[in-house]
Backbone bond lengths (Angstrom), bond angles and torsions (degrees), N, CA, C in turn:
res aa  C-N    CA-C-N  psi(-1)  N-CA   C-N-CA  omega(-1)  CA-C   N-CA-C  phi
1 X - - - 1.468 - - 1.525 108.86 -
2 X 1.269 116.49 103.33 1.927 104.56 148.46 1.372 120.73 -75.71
3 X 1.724 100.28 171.10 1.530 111.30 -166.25 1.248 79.60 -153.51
4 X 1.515 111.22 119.88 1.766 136.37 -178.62 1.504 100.54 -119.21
5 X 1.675 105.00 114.88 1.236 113.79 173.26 1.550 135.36 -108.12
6 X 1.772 87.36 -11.64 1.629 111.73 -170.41 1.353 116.93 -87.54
7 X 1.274 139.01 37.01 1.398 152.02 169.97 1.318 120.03 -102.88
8 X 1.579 95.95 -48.21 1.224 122.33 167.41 1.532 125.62 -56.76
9 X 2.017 102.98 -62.71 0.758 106.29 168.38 1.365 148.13 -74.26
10 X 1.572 125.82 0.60 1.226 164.59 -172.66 1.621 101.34 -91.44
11 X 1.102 105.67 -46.81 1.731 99.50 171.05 1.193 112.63 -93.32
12 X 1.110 136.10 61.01 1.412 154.68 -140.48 1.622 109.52 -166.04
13 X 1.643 104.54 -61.52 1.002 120.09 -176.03 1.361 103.90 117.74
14 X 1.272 122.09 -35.73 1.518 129.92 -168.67 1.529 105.23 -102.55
15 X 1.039 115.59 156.64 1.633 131.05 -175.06 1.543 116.57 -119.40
16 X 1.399 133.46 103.94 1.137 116.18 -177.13 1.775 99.25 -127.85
17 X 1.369 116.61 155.53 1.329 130.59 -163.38 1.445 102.56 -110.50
18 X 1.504 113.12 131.15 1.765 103.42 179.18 1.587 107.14 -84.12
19 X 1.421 103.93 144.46 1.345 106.62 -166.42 1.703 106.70 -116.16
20 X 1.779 98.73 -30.67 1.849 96.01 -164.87 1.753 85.57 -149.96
21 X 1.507 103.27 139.73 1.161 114.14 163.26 1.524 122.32 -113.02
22 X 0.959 140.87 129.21 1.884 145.52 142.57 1.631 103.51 -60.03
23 X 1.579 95.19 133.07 1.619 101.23 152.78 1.373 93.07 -145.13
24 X 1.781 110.27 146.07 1.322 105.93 152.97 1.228 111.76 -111.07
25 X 1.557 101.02 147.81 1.832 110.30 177.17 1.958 94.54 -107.11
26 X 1.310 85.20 159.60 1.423 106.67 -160.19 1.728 107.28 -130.42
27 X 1.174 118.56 120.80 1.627 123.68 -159.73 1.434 109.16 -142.71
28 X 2.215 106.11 81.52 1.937 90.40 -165.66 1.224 109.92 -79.35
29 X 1.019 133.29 17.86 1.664 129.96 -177.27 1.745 93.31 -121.56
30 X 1.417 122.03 47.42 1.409 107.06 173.80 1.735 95.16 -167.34
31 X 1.296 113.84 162.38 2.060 124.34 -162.56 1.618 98.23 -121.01
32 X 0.902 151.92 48.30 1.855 80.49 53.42 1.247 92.78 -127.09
33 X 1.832 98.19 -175.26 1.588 99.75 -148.39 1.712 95.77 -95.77
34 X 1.134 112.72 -33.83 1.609 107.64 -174.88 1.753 104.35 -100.13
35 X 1.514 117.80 153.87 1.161 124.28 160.52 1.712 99.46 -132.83
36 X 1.301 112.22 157.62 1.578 125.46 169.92 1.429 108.26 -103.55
37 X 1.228 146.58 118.17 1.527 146.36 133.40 1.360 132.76 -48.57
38 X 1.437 128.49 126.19 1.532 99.40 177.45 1.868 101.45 -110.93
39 X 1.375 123.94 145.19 1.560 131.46 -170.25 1.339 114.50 -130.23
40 X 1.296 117.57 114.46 1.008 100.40 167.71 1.494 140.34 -86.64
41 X 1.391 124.40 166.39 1.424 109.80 -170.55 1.874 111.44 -119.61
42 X 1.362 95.48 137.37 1.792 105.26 -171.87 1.665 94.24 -65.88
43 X 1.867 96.24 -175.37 1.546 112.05 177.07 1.651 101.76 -65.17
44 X 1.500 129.84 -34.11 1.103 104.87 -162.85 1.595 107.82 -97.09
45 X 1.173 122.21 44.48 1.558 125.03 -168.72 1.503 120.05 86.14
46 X 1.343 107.20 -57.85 1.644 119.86 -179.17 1.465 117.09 -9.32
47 X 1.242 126.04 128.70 1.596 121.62 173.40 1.666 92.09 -99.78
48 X 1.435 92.46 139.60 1.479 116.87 172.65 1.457 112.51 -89.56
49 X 1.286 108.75 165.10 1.578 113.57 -175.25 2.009 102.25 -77.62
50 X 1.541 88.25 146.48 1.341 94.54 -161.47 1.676 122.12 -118.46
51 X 1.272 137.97 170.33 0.816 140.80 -152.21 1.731 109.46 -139.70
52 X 1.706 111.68 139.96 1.371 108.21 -166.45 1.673 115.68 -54.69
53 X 1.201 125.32 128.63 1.266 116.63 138.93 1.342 134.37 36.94
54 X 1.425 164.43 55.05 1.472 139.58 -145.01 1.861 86.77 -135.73
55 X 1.689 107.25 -179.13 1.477 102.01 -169.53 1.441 91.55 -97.07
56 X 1.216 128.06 24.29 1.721 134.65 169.29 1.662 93.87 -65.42
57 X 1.814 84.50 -76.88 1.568 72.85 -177.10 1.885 156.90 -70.83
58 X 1.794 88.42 -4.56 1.621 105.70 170.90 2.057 100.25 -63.39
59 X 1.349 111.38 -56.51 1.015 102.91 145.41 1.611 159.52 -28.37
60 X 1.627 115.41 -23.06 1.443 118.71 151.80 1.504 95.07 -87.42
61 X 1.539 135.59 -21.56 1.681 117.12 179.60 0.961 121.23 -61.09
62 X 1.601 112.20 -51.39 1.694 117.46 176.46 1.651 113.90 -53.40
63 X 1.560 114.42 -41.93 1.781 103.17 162.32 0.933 114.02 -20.49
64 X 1.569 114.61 -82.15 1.546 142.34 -139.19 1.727 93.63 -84.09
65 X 1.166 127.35 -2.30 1.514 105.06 171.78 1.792 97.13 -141.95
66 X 1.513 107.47 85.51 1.193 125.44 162.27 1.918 104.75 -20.74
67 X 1.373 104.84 146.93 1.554 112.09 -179.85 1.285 123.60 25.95
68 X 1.487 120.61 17.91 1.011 121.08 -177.40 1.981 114.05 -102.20
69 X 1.262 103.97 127.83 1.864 106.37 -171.72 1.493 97.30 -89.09
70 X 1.824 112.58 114.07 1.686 97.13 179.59 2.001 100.48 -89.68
71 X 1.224 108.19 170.00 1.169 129.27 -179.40 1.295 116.01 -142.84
72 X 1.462 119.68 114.08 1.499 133.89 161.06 1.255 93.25 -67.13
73 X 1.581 105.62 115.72 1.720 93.71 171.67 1.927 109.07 -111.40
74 X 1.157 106.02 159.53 1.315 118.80 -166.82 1.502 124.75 -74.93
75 X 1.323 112.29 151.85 1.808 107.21 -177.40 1.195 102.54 -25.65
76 X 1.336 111.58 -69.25 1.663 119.64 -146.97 1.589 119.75 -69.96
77 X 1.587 101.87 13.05 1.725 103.05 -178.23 1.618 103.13 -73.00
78 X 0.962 121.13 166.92 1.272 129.07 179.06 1.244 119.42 -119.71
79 X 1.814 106.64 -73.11 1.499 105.46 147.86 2.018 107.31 -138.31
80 X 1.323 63.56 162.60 2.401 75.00 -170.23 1.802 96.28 -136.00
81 X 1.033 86.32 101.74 1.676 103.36 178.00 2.044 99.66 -129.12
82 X 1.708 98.65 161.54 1.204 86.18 -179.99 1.393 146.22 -63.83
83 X 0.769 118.34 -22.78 1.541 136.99 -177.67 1.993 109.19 -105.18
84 X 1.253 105.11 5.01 1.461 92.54 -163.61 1.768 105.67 -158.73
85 X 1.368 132.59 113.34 0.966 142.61 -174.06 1.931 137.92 -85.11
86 X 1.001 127.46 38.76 1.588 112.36 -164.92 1.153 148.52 -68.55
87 X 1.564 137.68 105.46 1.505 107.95 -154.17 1.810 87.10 -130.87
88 X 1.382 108.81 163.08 1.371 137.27 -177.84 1.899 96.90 -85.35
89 X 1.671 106.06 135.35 1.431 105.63 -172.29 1.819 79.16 -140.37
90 X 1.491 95.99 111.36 1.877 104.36 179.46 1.636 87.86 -63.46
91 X 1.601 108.34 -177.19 1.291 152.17 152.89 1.421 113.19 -47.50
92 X 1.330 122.47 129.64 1.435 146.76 171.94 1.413 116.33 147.66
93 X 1.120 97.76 179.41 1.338 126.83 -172.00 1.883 110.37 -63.15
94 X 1.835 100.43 129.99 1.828 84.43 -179.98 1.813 75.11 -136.18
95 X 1.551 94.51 179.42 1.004 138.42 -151.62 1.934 87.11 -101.11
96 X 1.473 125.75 137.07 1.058 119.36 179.35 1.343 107.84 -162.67
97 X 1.304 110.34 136.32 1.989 120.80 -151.48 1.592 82.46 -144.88
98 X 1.758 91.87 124.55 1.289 108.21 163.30 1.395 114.86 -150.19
99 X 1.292 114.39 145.02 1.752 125.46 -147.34 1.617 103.62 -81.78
100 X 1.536 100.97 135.82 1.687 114.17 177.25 1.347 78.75 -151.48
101 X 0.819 97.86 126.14 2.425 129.72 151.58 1.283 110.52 -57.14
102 X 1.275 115.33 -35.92 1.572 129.60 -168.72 1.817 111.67 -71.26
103 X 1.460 107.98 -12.89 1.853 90.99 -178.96 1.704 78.93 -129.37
104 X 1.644 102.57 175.20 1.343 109.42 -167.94 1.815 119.56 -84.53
105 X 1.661 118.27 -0.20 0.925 135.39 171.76 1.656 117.70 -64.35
106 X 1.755 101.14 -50.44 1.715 122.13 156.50 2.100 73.89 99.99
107 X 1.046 98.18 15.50 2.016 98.97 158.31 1.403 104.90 -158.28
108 X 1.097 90.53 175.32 2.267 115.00 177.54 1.976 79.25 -132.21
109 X 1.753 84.59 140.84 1.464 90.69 161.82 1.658 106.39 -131.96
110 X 1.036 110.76 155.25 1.611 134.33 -150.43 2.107 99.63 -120.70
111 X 1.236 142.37 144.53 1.468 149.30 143.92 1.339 92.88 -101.67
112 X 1.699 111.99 99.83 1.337 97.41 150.43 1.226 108.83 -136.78
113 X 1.554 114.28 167.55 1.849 112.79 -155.37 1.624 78.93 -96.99
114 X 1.818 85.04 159.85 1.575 117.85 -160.30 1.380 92.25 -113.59
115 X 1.542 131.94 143.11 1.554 125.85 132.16 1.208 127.58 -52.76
116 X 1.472 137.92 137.61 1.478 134.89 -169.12 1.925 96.75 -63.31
117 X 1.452 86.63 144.93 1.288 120.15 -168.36 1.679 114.61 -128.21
118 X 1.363 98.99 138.13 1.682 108.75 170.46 1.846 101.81 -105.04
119 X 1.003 112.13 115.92 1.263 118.98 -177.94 2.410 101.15 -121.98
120 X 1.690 87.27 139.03 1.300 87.79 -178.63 1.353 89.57 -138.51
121 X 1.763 90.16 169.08 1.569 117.34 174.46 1.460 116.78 -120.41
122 X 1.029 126.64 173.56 1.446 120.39 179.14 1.474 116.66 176.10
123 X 1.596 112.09 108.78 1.425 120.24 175.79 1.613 115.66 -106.43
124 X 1.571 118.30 84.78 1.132 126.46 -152.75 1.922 87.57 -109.16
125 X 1.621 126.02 130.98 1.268 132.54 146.43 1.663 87.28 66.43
126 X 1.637 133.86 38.11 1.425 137.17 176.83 1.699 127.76 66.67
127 X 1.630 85.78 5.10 2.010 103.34 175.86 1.068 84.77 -94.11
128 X 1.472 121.52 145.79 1.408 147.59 145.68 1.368 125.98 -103.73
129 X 1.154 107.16 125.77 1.986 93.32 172.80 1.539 89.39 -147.64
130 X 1.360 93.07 168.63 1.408 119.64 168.17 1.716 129.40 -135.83
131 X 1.239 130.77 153.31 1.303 111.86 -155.00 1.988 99.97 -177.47
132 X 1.225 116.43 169.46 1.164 116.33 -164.62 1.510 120.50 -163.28
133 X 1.355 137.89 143.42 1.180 134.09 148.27 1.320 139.43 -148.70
134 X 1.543 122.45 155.37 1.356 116.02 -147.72 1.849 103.21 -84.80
135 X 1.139 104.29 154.71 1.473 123.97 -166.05 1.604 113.87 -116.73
136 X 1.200 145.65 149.81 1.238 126.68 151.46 1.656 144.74 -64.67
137 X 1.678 89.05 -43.16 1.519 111.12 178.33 1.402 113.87 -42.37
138 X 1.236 131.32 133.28 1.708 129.76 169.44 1.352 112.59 -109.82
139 X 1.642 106.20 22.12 1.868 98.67 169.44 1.601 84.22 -135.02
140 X 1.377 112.28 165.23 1.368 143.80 169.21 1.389 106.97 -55.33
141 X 1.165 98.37 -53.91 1.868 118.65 -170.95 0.985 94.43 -51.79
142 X 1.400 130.84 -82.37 1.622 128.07 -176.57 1.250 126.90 -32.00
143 X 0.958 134.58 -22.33 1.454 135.35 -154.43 1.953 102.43 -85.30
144 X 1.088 112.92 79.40 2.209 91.46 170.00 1.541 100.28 -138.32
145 X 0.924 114.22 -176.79 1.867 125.09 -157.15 1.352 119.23 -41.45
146 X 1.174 129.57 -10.75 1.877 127.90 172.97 1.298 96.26 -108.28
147 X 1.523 142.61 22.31 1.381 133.19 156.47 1.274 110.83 -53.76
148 X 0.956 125.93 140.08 1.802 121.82 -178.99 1.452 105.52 -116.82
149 X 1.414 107.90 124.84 1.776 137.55 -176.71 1.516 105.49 -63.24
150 X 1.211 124.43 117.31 1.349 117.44 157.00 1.513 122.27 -98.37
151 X 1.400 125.80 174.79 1.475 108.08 158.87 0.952 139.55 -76.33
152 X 1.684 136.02 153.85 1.409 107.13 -157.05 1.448 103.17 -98.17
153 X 1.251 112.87 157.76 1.576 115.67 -173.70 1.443 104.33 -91.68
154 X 1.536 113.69 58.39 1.892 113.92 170.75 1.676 94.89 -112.67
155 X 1.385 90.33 178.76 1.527 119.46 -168.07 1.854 102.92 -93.00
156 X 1.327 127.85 -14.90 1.250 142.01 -128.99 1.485 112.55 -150.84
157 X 1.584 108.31 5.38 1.722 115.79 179.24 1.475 117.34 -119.38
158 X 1.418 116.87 137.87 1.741 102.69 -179.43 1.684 107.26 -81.16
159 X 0.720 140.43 156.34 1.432 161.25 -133.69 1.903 94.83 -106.77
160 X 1.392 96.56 -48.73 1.892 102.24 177.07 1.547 113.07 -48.52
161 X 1.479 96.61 -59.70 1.485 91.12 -146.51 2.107 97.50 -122.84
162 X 1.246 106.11 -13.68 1.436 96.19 -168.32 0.994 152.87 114.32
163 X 1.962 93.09 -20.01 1.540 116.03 158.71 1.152 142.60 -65.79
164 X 1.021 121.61 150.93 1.890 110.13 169.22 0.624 135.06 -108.39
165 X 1.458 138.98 116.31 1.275 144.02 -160.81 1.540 116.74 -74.77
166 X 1.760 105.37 101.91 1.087 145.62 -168.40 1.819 104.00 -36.18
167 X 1.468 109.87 -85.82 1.085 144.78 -171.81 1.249 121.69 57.38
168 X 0.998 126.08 -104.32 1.831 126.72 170.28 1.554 119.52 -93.28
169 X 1.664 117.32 10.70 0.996 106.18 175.62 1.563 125.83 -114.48
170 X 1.518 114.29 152.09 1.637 115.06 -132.45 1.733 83.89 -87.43
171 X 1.413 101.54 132.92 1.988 102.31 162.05 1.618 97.12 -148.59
172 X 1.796 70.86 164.27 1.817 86.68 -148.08 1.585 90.24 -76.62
173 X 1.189 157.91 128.08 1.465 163.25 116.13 1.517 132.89 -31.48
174 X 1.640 114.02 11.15 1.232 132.15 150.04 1.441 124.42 -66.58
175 X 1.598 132.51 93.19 1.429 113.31 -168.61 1.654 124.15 -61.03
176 X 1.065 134.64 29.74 1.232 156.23 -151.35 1.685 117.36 -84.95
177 X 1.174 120.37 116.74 1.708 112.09 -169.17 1.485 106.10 -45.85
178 X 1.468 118.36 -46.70 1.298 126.65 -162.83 2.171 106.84 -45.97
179 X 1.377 93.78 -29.19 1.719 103.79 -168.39 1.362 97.95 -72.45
180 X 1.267 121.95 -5.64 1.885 115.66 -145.94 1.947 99.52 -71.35
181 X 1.577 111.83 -42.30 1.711 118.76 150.89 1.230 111.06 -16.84
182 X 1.448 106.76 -91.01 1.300 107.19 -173.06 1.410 135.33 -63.83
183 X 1.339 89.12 -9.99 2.183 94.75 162.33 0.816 109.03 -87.23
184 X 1.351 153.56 -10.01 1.157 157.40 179.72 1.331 112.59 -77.45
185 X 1.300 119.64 -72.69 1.305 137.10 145.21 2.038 132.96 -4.85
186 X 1.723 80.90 -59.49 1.825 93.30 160.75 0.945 113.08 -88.23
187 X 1.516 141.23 -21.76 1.405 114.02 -174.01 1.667 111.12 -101.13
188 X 1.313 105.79 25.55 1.478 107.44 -176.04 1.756 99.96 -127.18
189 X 1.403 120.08 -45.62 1.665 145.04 -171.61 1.684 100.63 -69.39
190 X 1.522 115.79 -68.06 1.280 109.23 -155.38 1.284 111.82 -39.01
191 X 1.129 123.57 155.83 1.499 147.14 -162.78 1.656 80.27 -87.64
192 X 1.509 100.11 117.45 1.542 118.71 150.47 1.460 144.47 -104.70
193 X 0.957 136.86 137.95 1.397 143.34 -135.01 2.109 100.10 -81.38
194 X 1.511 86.23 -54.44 1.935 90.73 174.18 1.742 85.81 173.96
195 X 1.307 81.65 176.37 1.839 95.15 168.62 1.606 121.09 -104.55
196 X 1.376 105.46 109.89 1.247 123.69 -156.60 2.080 94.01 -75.92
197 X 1.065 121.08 -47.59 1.256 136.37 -135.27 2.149 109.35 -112.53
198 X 0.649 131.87 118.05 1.651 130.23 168.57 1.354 100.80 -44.19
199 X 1.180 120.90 35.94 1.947 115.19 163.70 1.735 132.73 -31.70
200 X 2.137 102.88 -31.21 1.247 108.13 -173.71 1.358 80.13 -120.14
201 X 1.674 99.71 -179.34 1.841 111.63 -179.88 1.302 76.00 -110.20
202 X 1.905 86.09 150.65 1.231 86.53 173.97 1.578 110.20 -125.17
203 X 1.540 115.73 176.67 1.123 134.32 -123.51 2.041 82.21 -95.74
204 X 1.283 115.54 -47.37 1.418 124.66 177.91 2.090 101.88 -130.80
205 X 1.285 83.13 163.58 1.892 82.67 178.52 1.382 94.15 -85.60
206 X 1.313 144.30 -27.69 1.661 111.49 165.87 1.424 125.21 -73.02
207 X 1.228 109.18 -1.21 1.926 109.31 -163.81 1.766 91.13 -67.33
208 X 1.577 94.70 147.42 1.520 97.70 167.32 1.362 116.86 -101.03
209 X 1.012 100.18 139.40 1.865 112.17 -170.76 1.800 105.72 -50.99
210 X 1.389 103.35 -55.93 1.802 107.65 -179.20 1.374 112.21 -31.99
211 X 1.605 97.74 -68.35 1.855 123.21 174.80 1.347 112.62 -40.67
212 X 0.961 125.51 -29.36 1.521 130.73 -167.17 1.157 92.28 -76.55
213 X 1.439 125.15 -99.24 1.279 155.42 152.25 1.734 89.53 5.20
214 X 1.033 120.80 -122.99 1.340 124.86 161.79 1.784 124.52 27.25
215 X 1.526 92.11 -63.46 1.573 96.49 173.15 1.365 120.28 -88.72
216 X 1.594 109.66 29.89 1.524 129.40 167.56 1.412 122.75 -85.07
217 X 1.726 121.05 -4.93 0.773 154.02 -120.09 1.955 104.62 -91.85
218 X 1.491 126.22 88.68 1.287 120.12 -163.81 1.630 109.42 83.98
219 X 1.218 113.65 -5.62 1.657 113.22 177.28 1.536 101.48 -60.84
220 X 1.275 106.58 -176.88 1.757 93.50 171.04 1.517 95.37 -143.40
221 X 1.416 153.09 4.01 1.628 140.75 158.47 1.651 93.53 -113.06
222 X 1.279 104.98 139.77 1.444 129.82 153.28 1.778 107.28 -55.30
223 X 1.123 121.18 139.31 1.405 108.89 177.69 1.959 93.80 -94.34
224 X 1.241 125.59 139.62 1.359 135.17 -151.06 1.654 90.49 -87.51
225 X 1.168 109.46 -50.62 1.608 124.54 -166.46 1.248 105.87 -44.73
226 X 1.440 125.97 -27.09 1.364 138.15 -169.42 1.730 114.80 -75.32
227 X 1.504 89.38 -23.93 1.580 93.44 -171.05 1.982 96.80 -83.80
228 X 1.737 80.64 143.92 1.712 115.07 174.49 1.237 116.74 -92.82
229 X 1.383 114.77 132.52 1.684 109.46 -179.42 1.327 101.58 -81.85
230 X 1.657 112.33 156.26 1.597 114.10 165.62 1.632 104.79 -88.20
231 X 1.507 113.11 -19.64 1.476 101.66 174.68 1.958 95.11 102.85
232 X 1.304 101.76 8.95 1.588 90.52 -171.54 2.110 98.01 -151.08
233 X 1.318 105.67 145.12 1.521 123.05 -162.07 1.444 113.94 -93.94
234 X 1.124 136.67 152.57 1.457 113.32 -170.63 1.801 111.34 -72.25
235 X 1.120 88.08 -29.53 1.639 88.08 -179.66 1.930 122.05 -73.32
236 X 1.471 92.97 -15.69 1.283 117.17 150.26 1.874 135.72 -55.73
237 X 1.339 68.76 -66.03 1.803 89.53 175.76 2.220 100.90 -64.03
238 X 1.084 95.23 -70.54 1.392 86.78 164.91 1.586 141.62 -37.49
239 X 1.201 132.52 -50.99 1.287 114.21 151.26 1.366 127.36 -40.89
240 X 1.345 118.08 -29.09 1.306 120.75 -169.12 1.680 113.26 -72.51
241 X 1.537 104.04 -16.99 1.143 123.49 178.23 1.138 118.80 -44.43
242 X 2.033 111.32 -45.87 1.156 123.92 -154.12 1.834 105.28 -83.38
243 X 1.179 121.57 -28.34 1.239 131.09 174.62 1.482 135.19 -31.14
């Protein structure tokens, strides 16, 4: 294989010589499924036979791109643009704190299992928010633009749009994979006030949404039927992003 860079770079004004290539190979019937190679390339373009991946070479990347922080980012990203973060959060069990005055904690906390969720971040013009909604799909793979958004079944999201209402609790505002833990964490943990909104369907028109939810309590599947559409697709919801 050659790799011709000087056409490009010649109408540029500047001349640069390829020195190192990345490829990843991709293997879905094998654990893991992707590996990276690094190759180098001779004077006449040619890529040479190559060698796995090691943090040697993430290390010649950070050289070659002054102030720049690289990131291996993880299966579950979705999309990683600058200002705006998305990652895939499978099915299980989270951790869930909601406020009573009545015990000395000033909460009760709840394990109850979640439907997989697309949860994002976003520090656009020095606003940050964060926000989320539940999905059906239970693989990664599945998930691309006619996925359909439900609401999420937290204590801590507005019903409109998906956000969570932040308030006094501290999150990190670095868009950085490494944070993706601790977003996870807040947008499922923070101590919530009650459920303002019909987020789940419910089972009868008197059932109370809290109670429902609530008596999920150590279960381990979300019942799916419960989930509410927002009426909008991710590839939907996403353009809207750009606005």
């Amino acid at each position: 294989m050659q790799i011709n860079t000087q056409k490009k770079a010649e109408s540029a004004g500047i001349h640069f010589q390829p020195k190192l290539a990345y490829v990843v190979h991709e293997s879905p019937n094998h654990s893991p499924k992707n590996i990276v190679t690094a190759h180098e390339i001779n004077q006449l373009g040619e890529l040479q036979s190559g060698e796995v991946m090691r943090e040697s070479h993430l290390d010649q990347l950070r050289a070659c791109i002054p102030n720049a922080k690289i990131q291996i980012l993880p299966e579950n990203i979705l999309v990683s643009v600058s200002n705006m973060l998305i990652f895939y959060v499978p099915q299980k069990p989270q951790l869930f704190r909601i406020l009573d005055h009545s015990v000395s904690l000033g909460y009760r906390q709840f394990m109850l299992p979640m439907p997989p969720h697309i949860i994002y971040v976003k520090n656009q013009s020095g606003k940050f928010s964060i926000g989320g909604f539940a999905i059906k799909q239970t693989n990664r793979g599945q998930i691309d633009s006619n996925t359909k958004l439900y609401h999420s079944p937290t204590f801590n999201t507005y019903k409109a749009n998906g956000n969570m209402c932040i308030g006094s609790v501290k999150i990190k505002h670095n868009l950085e994979v490494e944070n993706i833990e601790h977003w996870v964490e807040s947008f499922f943990s923070s101590v919530g006030s009650n459920l303002k909104h019909d987020v789940i369907v419910k089972e009868k028109s008197e059932d109370n949404i809290q109670q429902m939810l609530l008596g999920l309590n150590h279960k381990t599947h979300f019942p799916m039927n419960w989930l509410k559409e927002t009426g909008s697709t991710f590839g939907q919801w996403l353009e809207n992003q750009g606005e």
